[in-house]
KOLGU-4560 file (N, C-alpha, C; in nm, 3 decimals, padded with zeros to 5 digits):
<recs>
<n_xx: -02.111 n_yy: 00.977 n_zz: -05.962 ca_xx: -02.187 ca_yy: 01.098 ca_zz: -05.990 c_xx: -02.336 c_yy: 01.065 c_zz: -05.975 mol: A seq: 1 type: UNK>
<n_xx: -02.405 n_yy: 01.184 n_zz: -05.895 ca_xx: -02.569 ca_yy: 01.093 ca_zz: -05.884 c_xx: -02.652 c_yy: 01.133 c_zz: -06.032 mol: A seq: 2 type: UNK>
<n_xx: -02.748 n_yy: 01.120 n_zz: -06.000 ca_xx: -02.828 ca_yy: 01.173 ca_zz: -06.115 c_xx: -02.833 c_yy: 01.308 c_zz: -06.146 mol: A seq: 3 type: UNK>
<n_xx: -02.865 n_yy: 01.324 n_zz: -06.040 ca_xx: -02.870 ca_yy: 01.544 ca_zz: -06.039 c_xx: -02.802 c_yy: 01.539 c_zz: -06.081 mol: A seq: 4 type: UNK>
<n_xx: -02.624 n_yy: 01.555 n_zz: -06.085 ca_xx: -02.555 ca_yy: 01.609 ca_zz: -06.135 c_xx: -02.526 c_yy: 01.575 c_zz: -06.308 mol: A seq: 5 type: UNK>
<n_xx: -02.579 n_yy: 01.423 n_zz: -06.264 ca_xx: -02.543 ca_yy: 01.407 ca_zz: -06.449 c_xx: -02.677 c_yy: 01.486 c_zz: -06.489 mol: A seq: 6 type: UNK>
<n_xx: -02.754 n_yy: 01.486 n_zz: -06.457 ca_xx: -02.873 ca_yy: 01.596 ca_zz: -06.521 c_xx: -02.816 c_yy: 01.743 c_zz: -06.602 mol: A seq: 7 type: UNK>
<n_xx: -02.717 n_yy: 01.768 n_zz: -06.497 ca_xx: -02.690 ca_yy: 01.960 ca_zz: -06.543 c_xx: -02.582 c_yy: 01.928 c_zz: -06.600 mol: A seq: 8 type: UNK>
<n_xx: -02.495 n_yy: 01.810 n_zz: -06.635 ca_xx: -02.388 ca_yy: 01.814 ca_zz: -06.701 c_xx: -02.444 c_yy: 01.748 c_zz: -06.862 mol: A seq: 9 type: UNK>
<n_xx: -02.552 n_yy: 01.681 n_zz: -06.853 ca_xx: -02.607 ca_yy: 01.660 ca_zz: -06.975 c_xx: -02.668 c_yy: 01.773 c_zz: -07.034 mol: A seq: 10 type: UNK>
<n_xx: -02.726 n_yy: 01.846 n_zz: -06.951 ca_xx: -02.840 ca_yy: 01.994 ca_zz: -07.009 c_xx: -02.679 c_yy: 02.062 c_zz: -07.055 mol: A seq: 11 type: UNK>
<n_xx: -02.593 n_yy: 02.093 n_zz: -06.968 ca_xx: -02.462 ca_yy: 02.193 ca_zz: -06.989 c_xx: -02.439 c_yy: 02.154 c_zz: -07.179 mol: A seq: 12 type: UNK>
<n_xx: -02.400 n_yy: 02.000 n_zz: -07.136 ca_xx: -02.339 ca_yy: 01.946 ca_zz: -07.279 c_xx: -02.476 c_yy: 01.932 c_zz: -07.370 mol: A seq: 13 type: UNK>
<n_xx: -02.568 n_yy: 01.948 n_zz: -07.382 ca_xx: -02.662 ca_yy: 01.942 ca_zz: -07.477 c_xx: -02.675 c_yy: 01.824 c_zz: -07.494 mol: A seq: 14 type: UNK>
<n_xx: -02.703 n_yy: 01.718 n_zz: -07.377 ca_xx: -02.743 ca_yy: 01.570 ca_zz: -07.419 c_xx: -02.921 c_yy: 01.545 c_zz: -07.443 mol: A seq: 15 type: UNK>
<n_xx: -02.942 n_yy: 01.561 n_zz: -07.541 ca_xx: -03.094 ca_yy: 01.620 ca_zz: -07.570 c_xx: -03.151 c_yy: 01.451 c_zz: -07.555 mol: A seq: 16 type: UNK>
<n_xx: -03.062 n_yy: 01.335 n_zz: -07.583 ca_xx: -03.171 ca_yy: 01.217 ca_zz: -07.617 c_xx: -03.161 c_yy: 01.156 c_zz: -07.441 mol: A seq: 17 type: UNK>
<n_xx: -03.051 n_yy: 01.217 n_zz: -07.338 ca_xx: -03.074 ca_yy: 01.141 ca_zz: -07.202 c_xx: -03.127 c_yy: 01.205 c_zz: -07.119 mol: A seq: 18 type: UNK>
<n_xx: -03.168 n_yy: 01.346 n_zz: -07.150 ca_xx: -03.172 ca_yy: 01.411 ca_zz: -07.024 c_xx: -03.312 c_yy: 01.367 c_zz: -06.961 mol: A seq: 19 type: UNK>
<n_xx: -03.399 n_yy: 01.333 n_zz: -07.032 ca_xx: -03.515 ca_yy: 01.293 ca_zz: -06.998 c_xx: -03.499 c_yy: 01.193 c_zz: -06.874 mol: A seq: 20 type: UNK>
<n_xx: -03.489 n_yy: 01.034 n_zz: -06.907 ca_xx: -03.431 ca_yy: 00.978 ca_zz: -06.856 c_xx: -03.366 c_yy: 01.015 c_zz: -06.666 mol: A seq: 21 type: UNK>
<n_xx: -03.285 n_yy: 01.042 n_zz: -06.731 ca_xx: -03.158 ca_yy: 01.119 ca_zz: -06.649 c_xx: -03.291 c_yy: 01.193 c_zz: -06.532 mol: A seq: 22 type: UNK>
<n_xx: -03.317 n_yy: 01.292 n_zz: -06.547 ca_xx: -03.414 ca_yy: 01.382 ca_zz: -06.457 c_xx: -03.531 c_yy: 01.255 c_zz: -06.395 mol: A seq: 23 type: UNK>
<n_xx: -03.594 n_yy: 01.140 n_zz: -06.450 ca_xx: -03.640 ca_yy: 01.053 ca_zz: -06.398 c_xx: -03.583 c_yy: 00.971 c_zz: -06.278 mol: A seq: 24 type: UNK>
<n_xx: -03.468 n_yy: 00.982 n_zz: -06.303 ca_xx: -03.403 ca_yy: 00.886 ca_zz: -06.194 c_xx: -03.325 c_yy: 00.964 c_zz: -06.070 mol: A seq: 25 type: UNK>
<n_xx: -03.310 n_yy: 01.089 n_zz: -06.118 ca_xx: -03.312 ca_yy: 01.228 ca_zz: -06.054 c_xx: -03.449 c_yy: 01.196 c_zz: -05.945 mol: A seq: 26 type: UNK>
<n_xx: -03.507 n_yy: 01.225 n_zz: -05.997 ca_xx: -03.680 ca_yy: 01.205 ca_zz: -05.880 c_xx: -03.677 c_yy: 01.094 c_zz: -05.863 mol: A seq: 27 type: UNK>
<n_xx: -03.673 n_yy: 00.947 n_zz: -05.918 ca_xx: -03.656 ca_yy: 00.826 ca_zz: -05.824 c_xx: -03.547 c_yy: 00.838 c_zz: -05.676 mol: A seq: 28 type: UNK>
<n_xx: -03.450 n_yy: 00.904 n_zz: -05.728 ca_xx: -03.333 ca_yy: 00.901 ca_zz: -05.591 c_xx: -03.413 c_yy: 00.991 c_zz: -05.473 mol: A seq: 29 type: UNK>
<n_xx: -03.512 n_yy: 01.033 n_zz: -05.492 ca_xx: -03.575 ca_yy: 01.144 ca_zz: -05.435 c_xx: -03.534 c_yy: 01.292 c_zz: -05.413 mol: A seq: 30 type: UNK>
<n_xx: -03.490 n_yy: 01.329 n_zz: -05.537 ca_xx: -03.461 ca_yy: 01.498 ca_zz: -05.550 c_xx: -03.596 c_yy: 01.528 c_zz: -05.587 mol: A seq: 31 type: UNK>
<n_xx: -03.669 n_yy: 01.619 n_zz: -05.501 ca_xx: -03.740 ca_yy: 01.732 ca_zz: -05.530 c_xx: -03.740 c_yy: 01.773 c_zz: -05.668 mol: A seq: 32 type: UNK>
<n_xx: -03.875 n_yy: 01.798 n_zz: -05.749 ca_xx: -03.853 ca_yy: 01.868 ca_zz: -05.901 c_xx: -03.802 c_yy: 02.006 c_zz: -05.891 mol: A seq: 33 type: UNK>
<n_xx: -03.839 n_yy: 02.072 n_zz: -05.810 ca_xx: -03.810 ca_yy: 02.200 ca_zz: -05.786 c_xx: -03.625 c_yy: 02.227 c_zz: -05.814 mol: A seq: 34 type: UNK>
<n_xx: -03.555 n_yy: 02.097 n_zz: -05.751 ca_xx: -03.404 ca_yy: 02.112 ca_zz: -05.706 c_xx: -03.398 c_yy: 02.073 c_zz: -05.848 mol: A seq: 35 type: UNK>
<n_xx: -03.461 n_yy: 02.024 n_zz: -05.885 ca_xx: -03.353 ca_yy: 01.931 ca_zz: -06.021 c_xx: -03.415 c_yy: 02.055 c_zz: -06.161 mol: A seq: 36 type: UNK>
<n_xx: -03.464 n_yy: 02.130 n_zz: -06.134 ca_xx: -03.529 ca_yy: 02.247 ca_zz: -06.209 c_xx: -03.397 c_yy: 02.350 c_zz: -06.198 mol: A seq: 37 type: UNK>
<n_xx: -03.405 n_yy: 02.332 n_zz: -06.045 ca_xx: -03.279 ca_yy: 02.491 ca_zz: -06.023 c_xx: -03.110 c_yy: 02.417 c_zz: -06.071 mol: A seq: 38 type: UNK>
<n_xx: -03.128 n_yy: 02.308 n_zz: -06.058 ca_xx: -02.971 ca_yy: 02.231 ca_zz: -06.133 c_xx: -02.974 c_yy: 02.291 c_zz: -06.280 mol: A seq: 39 type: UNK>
<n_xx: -03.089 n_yy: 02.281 n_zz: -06.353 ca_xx: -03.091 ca_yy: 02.264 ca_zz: -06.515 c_xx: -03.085 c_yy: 02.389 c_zz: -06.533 mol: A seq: 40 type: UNK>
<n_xx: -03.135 n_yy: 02.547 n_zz: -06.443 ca_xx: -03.123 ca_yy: 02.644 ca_zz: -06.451 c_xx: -02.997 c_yy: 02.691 c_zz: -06.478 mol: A seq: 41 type: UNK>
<n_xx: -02.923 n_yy: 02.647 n_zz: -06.331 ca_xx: -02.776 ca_yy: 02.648 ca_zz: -06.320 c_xx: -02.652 c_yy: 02.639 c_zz: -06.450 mol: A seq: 42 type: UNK>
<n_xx: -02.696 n_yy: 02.502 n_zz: -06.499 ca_xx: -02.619 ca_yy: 02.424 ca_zz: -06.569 c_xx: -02.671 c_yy: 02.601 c_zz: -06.729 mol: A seq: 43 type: UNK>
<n_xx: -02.779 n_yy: 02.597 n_zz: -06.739 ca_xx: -02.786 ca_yy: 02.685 ca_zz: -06.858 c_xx: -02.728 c_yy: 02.789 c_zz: -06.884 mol: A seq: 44 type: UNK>
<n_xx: -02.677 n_yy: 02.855 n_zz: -06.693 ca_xx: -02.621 ca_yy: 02.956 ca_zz: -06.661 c_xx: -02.492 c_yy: 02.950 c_zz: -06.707 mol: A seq: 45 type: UNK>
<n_xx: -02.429 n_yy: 02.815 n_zz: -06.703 ca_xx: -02.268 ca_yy: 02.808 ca_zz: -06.762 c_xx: -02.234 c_yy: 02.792 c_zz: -06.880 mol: A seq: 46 type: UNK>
<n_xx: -02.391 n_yy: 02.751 n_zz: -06.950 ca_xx: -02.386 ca_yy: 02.783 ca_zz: -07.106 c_xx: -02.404 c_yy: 02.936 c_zz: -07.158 mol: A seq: 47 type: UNK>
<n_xx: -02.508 n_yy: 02.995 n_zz: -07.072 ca_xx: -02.433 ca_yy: 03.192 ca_zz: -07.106 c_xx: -02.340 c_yy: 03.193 c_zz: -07.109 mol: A seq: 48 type: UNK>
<n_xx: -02.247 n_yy: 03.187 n_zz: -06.980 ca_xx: -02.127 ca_yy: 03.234 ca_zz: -06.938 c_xx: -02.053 c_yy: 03.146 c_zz: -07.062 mol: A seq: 49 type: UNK>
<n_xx: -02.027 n_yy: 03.071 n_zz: -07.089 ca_xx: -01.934 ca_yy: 03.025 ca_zz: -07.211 c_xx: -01.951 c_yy: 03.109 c_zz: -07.332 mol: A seq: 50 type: UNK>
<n_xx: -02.134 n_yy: 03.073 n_zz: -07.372 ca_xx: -02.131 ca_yy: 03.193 ca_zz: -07.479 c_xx: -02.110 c_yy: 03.320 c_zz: -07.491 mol: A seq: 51 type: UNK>
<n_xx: -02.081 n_yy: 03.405 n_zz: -07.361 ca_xx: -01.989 ca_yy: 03.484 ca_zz: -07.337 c_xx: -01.850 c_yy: 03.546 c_zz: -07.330 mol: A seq: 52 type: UNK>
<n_xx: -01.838 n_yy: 03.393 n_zz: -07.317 ca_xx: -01.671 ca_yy: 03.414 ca_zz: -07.367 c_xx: -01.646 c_yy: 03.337 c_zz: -07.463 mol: A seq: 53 type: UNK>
<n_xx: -01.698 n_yy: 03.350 n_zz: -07.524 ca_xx: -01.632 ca_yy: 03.289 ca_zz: -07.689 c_xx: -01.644 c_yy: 03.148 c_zz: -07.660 mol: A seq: 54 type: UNK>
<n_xx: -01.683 n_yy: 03.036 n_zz: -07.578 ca_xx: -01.595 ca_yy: 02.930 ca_zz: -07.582 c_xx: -01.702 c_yy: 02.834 c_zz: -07.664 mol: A seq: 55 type: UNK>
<n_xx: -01.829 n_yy: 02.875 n_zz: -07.679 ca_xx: -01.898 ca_yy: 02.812 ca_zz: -07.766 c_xx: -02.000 c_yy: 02.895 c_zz: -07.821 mol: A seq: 56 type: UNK>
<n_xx: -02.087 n_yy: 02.854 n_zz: -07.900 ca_xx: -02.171 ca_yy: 02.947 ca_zz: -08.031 c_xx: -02.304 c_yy: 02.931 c_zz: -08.024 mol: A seq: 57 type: UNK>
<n_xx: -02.405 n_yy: 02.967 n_zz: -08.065 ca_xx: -02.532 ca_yy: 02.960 ca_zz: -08.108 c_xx: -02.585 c_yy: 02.836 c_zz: -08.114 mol: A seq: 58 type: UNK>
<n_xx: -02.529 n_yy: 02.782 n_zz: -08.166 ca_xx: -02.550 ca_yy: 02.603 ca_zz: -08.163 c_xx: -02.586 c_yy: 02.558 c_zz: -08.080 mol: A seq: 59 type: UNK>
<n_xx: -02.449 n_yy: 02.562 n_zz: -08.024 ca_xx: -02.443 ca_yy: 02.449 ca_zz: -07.930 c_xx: -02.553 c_yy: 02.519 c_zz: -07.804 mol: A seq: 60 type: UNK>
<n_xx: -02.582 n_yy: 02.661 n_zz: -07.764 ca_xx: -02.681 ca_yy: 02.743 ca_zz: -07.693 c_xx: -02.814 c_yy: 02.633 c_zz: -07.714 mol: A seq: 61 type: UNK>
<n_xx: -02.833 n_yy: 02.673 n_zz: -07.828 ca_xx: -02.960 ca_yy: 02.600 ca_zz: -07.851 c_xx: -02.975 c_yy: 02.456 c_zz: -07.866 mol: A seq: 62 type: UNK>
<n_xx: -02.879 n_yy: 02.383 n_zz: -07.852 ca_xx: -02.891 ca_yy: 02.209 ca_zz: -07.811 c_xx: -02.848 c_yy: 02.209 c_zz: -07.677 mol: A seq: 63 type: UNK>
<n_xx: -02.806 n_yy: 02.305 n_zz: -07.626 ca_xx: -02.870 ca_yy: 02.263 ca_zz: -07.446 c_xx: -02.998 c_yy: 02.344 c_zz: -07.427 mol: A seq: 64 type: UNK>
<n_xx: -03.064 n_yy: 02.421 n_zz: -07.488 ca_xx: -03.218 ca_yy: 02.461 ca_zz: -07.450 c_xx: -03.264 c_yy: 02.384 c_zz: -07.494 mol: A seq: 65 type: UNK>
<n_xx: -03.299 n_yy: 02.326 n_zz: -07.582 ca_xx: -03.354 ca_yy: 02.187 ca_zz: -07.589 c_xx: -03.370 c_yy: 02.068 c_zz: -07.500 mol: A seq: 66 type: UNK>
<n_xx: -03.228 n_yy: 02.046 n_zz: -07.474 ca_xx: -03.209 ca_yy: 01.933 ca_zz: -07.397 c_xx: -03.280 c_yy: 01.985 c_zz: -07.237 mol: A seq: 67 type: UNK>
<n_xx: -03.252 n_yy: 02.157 n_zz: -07.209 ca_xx: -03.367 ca_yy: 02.143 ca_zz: -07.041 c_xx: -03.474 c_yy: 02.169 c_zz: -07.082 mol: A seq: 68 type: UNK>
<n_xx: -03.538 n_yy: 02.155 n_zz: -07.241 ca_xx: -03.677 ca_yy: 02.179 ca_zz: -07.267 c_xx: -03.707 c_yy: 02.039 c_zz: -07.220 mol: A seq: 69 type: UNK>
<n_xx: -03.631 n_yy: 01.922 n_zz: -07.315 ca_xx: -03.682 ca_yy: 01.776 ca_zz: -07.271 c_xx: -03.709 c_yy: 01.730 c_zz: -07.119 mol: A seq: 70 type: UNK>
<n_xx: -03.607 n_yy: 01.785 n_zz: -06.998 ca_xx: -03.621 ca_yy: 01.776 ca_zz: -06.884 c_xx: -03.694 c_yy: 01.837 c_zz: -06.839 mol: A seq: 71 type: UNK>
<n_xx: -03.722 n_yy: 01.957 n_zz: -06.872 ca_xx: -03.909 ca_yy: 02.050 ca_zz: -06.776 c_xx: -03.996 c_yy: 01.961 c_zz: -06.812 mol: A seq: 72 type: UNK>
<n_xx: -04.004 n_yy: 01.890 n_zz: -06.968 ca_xx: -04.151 ca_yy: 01.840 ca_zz: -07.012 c_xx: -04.138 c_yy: 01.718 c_zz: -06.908 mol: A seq: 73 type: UNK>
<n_xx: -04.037 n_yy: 01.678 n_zz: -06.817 ca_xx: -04.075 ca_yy: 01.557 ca_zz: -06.719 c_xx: -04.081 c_yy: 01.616 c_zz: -06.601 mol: A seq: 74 type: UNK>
<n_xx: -04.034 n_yy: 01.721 n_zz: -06.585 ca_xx: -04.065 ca_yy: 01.780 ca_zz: -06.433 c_xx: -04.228 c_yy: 01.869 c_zz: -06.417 mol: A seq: 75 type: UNK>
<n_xx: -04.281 n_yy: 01.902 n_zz: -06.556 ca_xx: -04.384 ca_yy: 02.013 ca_zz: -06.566 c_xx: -04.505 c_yy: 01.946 c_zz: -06.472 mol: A seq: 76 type: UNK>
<n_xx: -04.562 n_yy: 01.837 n_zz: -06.469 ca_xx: -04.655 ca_yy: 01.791 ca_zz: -06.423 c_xx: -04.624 c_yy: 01.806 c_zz: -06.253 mol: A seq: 77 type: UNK>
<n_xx: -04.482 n_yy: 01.830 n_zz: -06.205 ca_xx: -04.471 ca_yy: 01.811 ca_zz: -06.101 c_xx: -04.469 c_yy: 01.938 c_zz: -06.019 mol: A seq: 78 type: UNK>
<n_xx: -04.431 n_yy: 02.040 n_zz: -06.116 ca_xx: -04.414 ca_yy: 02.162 ca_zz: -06.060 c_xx: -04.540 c_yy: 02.254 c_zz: -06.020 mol: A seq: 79 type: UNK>
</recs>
């Protein structure tokens, strides 16, 4: 799995202490901030859609906004 993807599967799952990290080595592999922005978008998109269907709650919503808050604050300088 490269980085990108563990990026939006950490933002998805609310991995708030790697995503940082994670999005760093994302741009070392040379992904564009822009791409690894529209991944974390993505990934938030399947956290609606869950909290849409019942399959998870408020919570857990807000420990993956967190976790792509931690990843913009490493992409912001770039964007």
């Amino acid at each position: 799995m490269s980085k990108f993807d563990e990026v939006k599967t950490a933002v998805e799952n609310g991995k708030t202490k790697i995503v940082a990290d994670l999005v760093q080595g994302a741009l070392d592999e040379g992904k564009p901030a822009k791409e690894i922005l529209a991944g974390m978008i993505e990934a938030m998109g399947v956290v609606g859609d869950k909290f849409s269907a019942g399959e998870i709650f408020v919570p857990e919503m807000l420990v993956a906004a967190r976790a792509m808050s931690k990843g913009v604050g490493v992409l912001k300088p770039l964007l």
